[in-house]
TORKOL-4160 file (C-alpha; in steps of 0.2 Angstrom, whole numbers, padded with zeros to 4 digits, m for minus):
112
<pt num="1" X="0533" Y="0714" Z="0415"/>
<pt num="2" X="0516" Y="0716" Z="0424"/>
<pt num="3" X="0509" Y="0700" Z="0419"/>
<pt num="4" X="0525" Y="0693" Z="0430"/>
<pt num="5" X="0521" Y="0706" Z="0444"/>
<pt num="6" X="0503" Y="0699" Z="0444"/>
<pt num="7" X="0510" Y="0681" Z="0444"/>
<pt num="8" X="0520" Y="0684" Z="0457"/>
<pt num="9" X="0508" Y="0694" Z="0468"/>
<pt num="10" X="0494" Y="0679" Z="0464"/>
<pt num="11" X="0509" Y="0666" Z="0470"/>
<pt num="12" X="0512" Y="0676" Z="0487"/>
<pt num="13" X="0494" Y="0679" Z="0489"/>
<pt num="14" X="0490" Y="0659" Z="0488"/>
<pt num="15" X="0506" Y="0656" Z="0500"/>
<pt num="16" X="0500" Y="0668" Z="0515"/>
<pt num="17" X="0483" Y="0661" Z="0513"/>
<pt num="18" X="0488" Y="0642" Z="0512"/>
<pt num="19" X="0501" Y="0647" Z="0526"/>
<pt num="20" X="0487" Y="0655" Z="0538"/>
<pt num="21" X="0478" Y="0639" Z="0534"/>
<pt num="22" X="0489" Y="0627" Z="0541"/>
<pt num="23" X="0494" Y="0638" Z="0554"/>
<pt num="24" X="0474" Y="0640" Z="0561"/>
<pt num="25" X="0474" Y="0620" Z="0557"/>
<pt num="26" X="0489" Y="0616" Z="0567"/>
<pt num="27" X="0479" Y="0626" Z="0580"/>
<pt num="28" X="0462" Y="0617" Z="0580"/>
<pt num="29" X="0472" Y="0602" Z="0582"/>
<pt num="30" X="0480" Y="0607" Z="0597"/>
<pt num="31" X="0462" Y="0612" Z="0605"/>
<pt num="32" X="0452" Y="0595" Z="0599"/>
<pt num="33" X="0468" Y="0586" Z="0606"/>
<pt num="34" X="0469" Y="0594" Z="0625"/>
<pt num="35" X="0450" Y="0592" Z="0621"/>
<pt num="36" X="0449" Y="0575" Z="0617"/>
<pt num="37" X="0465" Y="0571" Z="0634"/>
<pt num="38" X="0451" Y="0581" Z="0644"/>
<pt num="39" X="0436" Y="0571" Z="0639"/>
<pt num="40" X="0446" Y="0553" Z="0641"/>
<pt num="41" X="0457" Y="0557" Z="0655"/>
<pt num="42" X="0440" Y="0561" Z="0665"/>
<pt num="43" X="0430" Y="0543" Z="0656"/>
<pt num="44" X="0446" Y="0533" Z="0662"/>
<pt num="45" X="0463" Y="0540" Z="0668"/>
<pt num="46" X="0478" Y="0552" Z="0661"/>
<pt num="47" X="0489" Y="0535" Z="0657"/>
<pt num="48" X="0472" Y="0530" Z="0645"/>
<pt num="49" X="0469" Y="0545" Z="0638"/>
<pt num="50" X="0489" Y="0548" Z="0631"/>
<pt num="51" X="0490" Y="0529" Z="0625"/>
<pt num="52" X="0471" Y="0534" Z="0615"/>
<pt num="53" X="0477" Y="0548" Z="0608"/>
<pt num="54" X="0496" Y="0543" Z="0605"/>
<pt num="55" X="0487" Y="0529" Z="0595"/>
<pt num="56" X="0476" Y="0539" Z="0585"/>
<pt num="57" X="0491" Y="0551" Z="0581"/>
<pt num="58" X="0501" Y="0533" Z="0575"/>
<pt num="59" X="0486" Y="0528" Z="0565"/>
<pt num="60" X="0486" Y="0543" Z="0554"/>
<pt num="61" X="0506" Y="0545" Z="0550"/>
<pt num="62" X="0505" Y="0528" Z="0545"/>
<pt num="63" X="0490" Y="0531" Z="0534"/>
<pt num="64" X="0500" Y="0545" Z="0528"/>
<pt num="65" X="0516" Y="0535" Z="0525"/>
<pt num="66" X="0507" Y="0521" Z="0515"/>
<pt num="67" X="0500" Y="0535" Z="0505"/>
<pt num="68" X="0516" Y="0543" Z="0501"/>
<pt num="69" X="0525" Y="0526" Z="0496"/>
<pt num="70" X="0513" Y="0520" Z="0486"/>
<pt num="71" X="0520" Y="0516" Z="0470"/>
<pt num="72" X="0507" Y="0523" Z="0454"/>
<pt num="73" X="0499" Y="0509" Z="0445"/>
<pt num="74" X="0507" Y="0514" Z="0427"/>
<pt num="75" X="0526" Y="0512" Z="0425"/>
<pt num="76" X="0535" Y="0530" Z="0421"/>
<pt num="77" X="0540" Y="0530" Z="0403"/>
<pt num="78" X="0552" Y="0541" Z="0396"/>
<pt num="79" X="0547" Y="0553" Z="0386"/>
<pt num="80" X="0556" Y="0553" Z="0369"/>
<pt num="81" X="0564" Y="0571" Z="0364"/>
<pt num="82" X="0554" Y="0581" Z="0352"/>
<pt num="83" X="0562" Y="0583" Z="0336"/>
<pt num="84" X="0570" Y="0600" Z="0331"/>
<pt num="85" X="0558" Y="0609" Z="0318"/>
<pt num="86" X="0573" Y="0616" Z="0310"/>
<pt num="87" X="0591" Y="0613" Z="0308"/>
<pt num="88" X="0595" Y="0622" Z="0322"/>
<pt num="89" X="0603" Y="0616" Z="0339"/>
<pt num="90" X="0595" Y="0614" Z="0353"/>
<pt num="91" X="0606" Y="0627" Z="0361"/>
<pt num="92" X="0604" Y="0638" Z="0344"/>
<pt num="93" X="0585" Y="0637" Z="0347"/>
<pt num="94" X="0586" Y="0643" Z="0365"/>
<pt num="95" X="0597" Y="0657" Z="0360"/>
<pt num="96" X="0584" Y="0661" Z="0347"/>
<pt num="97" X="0570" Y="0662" Z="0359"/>
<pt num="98" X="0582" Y="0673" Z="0373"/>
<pt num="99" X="0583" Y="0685" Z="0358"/>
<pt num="100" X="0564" Y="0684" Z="0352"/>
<pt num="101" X="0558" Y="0688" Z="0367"/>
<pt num="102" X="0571" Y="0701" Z="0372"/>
<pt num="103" X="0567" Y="0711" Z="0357"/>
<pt num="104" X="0547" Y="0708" Z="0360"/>
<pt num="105" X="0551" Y="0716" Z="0377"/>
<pt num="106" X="0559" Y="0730" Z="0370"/>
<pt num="107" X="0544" Y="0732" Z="0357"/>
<pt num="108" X="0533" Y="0733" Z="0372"/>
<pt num="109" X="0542" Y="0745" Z="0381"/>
<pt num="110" X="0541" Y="0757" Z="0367"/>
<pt num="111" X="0523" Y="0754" Z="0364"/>
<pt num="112" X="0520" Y="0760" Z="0385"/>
């Protein structure tokens, strides 16, 4: 049971970090962007400066979208089903290793 509690603690520990992350990212974005309207709208105009940076922001969800439709090079197979070692089910089997690890559970319990 602590190897779980450790698992689960590592899991919420990765999610606040990768949430802060992309929380102080969305943040840097927002200050190069009214950095970058600052810099352009003062080179040219306002109108300039959103149709520069509207474009860029285009340019980088369509990069994105290619990226997520593109198809992988090798076609999936399926995977054939593993043969039983036994006799037993399939259902039999997970039954099997519900009550192995329920009584390895209880051995360790006794053991703390």
């Amino acid at each position: 049971m602590v190897s779980l509690e450790r698992k689960v603690e590592r899991a919420a520990r990765k999610g606040a970090a990768f949430s802060a992350a992309a929380i102080l990212a969305a943040v840097g974005l927002a200050f190069l962007t009214a950095a970058s309207w600052l810099v352009l709208s003062e080179l040219r105009s306002a109108t300039f400066a959103a149709t520069i940076i509207g474009i860029f922001y285009l340019g980088i969800s369509a990069i994105a979208l290619a990226i997520g439709l593109k198809k992988s090079d090798q076609p999936h197979r399926p995977t054939p089903p593993e043969q039983a070692i036994s006799d037993l089910s399939p259902l039999q089997m997970i039954i099997l290793g519900f009550v192995q690890g329920f009584e390895k559970g209880r051995q360790r319990n006794q053991k703390d």
